[in-house]
C-alpha positions in Angstrom: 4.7 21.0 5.5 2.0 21.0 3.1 -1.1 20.2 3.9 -1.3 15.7 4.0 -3.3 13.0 1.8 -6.5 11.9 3.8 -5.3 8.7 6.2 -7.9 6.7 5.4 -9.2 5.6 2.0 -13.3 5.8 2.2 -14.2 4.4 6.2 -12.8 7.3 8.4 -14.6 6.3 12.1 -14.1 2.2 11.1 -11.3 1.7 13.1 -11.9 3.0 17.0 -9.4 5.1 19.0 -8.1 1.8 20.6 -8.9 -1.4 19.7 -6.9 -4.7 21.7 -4.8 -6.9 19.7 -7.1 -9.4 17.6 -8.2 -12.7 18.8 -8.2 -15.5 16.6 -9.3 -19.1 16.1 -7.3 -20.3 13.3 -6.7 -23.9 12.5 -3.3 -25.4 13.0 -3.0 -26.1 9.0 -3.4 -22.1 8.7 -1.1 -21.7 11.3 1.4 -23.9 9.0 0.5 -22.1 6.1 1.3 -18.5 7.1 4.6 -20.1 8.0 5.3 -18.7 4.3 3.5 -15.2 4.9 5.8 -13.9 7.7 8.7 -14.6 10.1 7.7 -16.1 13.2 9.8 -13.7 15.0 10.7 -10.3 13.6 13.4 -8.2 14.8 12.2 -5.0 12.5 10.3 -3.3 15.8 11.7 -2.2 19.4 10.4 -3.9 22.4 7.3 -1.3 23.0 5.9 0.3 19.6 2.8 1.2 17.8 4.0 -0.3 14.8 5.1 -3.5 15.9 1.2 -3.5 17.5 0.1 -2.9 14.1 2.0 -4.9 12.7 0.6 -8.4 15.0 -2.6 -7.2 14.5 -2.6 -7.7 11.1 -1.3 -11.1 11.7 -3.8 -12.1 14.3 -6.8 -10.8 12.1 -5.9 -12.1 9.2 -3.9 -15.8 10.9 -7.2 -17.8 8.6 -5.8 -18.1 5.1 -9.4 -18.8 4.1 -10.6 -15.9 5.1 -7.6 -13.5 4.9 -7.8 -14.3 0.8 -11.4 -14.1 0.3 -12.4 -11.0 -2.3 -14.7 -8.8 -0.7 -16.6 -5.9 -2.3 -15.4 -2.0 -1.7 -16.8 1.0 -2.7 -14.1 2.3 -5.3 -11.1 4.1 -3.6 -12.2 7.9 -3.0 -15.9 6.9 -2.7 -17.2 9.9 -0.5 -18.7 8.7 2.9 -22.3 9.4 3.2 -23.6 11.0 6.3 -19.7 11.9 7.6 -18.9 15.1 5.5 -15.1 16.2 6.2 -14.9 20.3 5.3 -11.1 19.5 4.2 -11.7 16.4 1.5 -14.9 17.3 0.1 -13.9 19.1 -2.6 -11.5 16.1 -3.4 -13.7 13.7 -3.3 -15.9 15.9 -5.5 -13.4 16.0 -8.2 -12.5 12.2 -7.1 -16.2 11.2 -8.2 -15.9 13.1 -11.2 -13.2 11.5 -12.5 -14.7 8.1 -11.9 -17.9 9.6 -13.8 -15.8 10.5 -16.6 -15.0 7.2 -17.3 -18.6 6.0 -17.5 -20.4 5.8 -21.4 -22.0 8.8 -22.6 -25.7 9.1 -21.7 -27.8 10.4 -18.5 -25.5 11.0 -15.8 -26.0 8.8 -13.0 -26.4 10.0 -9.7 -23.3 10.0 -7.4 -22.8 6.7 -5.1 -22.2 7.6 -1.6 -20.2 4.9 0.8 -23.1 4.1 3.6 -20.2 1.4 4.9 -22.7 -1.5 3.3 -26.3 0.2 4.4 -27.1 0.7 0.7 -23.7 0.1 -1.1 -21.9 -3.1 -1.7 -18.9 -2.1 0.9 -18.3 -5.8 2.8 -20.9 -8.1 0.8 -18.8 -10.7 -0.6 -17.5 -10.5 -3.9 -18.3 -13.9 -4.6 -21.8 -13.0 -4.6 -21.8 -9.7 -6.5 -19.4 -11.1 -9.9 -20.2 -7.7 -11.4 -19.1 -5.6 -8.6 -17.3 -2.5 -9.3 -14.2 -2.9 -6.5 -13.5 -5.6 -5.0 -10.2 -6.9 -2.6 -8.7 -9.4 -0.5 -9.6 -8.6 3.3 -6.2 -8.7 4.1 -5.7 -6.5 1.1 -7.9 -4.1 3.4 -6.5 -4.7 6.7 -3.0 -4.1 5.2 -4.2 -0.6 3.3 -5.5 0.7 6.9 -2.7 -0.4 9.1 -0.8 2.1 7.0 -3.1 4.7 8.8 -1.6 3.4 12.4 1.9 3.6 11.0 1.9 7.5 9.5 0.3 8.7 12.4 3.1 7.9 15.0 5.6 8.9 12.5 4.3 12.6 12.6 5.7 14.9 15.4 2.3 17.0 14.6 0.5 14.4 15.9 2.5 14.5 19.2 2.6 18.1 20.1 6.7 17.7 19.1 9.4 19.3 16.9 12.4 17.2 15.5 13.6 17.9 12.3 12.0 19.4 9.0 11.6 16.0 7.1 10.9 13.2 9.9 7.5 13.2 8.8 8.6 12.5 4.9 11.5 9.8 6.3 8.5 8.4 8.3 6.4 7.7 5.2 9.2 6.5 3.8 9.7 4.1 6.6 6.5 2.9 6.2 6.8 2.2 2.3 10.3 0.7 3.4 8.2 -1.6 6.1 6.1 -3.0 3.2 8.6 -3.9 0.8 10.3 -6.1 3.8 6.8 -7.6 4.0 7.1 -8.1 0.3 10.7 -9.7 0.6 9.5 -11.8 3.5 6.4 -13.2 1.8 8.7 -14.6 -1.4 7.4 -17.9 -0.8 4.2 -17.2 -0.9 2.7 -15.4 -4.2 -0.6 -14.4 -2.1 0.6 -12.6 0.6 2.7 -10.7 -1.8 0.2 -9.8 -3.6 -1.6 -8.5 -0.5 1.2 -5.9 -0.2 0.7 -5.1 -4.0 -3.1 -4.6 -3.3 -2.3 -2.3 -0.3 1.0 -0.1 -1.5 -0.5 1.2 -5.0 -3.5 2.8 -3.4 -1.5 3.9 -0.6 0.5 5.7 -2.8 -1.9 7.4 -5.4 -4.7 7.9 -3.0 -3.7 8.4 0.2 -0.1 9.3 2.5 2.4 6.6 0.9 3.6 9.5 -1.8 4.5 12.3 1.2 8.0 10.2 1.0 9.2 12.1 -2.1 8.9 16.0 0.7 12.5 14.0 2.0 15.4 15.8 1.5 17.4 12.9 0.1 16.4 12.9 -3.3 18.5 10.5 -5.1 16.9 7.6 -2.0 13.5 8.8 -3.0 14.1 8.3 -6.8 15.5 4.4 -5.9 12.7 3.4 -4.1 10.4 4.8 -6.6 12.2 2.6 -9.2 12.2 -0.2 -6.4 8.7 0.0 -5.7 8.1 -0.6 -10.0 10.7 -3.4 -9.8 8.2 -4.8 -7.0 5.5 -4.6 -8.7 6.8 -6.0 -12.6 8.0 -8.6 -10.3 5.0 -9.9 -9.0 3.7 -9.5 -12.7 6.2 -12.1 -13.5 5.4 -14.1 -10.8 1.5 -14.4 -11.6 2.3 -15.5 -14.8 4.6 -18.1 -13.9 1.8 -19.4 -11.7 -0.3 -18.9 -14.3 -2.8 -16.3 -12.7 -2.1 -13.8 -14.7 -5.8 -13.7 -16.9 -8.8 -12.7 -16.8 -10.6 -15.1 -15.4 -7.9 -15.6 -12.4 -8.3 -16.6 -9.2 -7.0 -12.9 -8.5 -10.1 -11.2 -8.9 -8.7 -7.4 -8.6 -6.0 -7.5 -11.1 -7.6 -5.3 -13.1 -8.0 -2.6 -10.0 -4.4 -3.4 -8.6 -3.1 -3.1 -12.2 -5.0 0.3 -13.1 -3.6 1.7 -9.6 -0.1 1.1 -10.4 -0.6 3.1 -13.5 -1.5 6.0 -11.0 1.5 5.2 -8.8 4.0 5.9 -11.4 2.2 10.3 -12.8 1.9 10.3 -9.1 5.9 9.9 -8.6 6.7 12.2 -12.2 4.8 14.8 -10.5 7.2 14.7 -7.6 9.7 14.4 -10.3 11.4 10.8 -9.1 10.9 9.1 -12.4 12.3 12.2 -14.4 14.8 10.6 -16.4 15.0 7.3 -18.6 17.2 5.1 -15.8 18.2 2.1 -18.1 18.5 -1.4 -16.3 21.4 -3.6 -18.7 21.3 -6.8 -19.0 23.3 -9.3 -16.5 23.6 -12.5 -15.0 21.6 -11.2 -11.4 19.2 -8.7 -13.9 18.7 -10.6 -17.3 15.7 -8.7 -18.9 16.8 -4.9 -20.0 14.0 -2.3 -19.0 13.7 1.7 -18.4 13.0 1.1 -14.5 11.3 5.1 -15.1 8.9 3.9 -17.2 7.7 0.7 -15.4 4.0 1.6 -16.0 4.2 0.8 -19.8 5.2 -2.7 -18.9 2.1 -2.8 -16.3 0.1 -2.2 -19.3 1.6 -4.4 -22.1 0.8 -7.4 -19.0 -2.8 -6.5 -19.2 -3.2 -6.1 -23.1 -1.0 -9.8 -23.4 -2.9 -11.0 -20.9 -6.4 -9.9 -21.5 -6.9 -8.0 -18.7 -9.3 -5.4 -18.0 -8.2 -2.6 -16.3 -10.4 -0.7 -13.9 -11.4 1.1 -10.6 -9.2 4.0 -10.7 -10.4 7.9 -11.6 -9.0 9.2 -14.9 -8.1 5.8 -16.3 -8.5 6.5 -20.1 -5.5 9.7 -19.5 -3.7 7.4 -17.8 -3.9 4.5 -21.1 -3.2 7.5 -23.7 0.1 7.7 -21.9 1.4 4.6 -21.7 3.0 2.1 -24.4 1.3 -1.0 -24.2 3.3 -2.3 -27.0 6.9 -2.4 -25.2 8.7 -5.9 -25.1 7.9 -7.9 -22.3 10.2 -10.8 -20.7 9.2 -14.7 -20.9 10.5 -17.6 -18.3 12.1 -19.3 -21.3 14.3 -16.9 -22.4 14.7 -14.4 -19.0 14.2 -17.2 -15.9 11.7 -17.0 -12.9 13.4 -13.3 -12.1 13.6 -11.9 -15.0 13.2 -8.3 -13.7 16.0 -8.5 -11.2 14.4 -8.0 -8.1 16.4 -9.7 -6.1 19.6 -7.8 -7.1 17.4 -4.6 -7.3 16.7 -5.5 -3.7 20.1 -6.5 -2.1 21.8 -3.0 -3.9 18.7 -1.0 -2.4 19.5 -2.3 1.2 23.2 -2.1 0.5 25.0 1.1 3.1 21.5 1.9 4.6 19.2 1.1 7.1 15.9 0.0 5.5 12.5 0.1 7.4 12.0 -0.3 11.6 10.3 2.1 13.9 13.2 4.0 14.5 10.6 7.0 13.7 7.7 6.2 15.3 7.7 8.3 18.2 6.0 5.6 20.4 9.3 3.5 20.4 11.5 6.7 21.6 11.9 7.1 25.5 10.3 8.9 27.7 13.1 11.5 27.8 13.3 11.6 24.2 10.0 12.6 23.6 9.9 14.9 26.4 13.1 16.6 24.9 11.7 17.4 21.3 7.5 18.3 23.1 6.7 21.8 22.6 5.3 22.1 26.5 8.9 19.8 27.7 6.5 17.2 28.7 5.5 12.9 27.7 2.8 13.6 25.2 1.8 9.9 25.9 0.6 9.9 29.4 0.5 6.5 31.9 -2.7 5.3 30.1 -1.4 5.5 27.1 2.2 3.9 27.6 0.1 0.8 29.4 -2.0 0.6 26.2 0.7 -0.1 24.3 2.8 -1.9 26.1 -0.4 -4.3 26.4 -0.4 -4.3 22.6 -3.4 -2.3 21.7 -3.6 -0.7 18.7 -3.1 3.2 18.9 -4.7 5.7 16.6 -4.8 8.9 16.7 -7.6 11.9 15.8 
């Protein structure tokens, strides 16, 4: 297996090893509201998993609307941590900063910012406060990127002392990115929470684990769900402008950074070659706007030039513009209807003959005996304390 994507994007030690499930004090009108966010009940996760722990965690932290929506500042994406060097990703983030440099004016060269996790930096100041701030997101934007972390980690027989098969850890990550579109599907009546999972996926993808999916053996499943996850996001495109959020001065203050990513989601899944060819979507009754689902990025950017839309926050942005054709035809709610890019259908033939998402490979959910059967030494890597953790709902994460 070749050597991972770092797990976290630029705060390693913020979450601890085990942290209990999230209290909350939200008001019974949020309460109502997130009525729209998630199901009340899920049946994605067994009984006794990591991920469904994950999973309510999220929900509990971010149960306020209010706060769950507010914008608050980031160091960029890739932003080495100051003071907690890592041997492995420091030439990365070397090149990382570089990139980000090379999009800066011509002129001195400034020195390079170092994430001090707010010391110094702007990391959780709010954005309200800092308009001119470089990165900015939703805290549940966050939250959602770094309960990705929880969810690789158990899906990695590494991590466990275990062998199973060659590709679990591949069909894990694709598990995962399975798990968010679900979140996506689930959230379709409410724009904001959809675009939570937008602001979470892309940088999960082109930054950090979320691409390992294309090491699975299946390859024709790995090209569909890099379509799907283009389909997603031209979706919610079409959905912000229906609501009329789609601008530059929007209530959606990272459009710009979400945007930008995508257009590093979609070289990131060439260079795994799952958008090799031109896959044509016709025109239908369930799919009424034809597009070249491989080239969904050139649609991203003929949003932002209609729109007005800066694009920004991502390394090697101007490559990533000379590439694209911002001039391609775009759909309109007149003419093409509120789905014009047919995600609904794109959707309901993904799902169609397969199982989509679970926990079925996270390792905490397996048995006892299970895990014993595949461990290198024949016994439990979890031990008592760390079944009862779980069970209890903490939140497990791994070294």
């Amino acid at each position: 297996m070749p050597p991972k994507k770092r797990s976290n994007a630029n705060e390693a030690d913020e979450a601890p090893v085990a942290a209990k499930k999230t209290k909350t004090t939200a008001s019974g009108a949020s309460a109502a509201a997130n009525g729209s966010r998630w199901p009340t009940k899920s049946k994605r996760w067994s009984a006794v998993s990591a991920s469904r722990n994950a999973d309510d965690d999220y929900k509990k932290a971010m149960e306020d609307v209010e706060y769950a929506y507010t914008y608050t500042c980031r160091c960029p994406l890739g932003t080495k941590r100051g003071g907690h060097p890592d041997d492995e990703d420091k030439d990365e983030d070397e090149d990382e900063e570089d990139d980000y440099d090379d999009e800066e004016d011509e002129g001195e060269k400034q020195p390079k910012a170092k994430c001090d996790g707010g010391k110094t930096c702007l990391c959780m100041k709010p954005a309200a406060e800092h308009p001119d701030a470089p990165f900015v997101i939703t805290n549940a934007g966050y939250r959602m990127l770094m309960n990705q972390q929880v969810h690789c980690q158990v899906r990695d027989p590494d991590n466990f002392g275990m062998y199973t098969y060659n590709d679990h850890y591949a069909y894990g990550i694709l598990q995962v990115i399975q798990n968010l579109v679900l979140d996506y599907d689930e959230a379709k009546e409410n724009w904001r929470e959809q675009w939570v999972i937008c602001e979470a996926i892309a940088p999960f993808i082109w930054l950090l684990s979320g691409g390992d999916f294309a090491m699975a053996d299946d390859g024709e499943l790995c090209r569909q769900t890099a379509r799907l996850i283009g389909n997603l996001f031209l979706a919610t495109l079409a959905r912000l402008e229906r609501e009329g959020v789609l601008a530059p001065d929007s209530e959606v203050k990272d459009l710009g950074i979400v945007m930008a990513g995508m257009l590093k989601v979609a070289p990131a899944f060439r260079g795994s070659s799952l958008l090799e060819g031109e896959t044509r979507i016709k025109k239908s009754k369930k799919r009424p706007f034809p597009f070249v689902a491989d080239t969904f990025d050139n649609y991203v950017a003929a949003y932002a030039k209609k729109h007005g839309i800066t694009l920004r926050g991502v390394p090697k942005l101007k490559d990533l513009l000379e590439e694209v054709d911002d001039d391609v035809e775009l759909p309109t709610v007149e003419q093409h209807g509120e789905d014009p890019w047919g995600w609904a259908a794109a959707f309901s033939e993904y799902k169609t003959g397969k199982t989509v998402g679970g926990d079925g490979l996270d390792i905490t959910s397996w048995t006892s005996a299970e895990r014993k059967k595949h461990a290198f030494n024949k016994k439990d890597p979890l031990g008592k304390k760390e079944l009862d953790a779980i069970k209890k709902g903490f939140v497990m994460m791994l070294g």
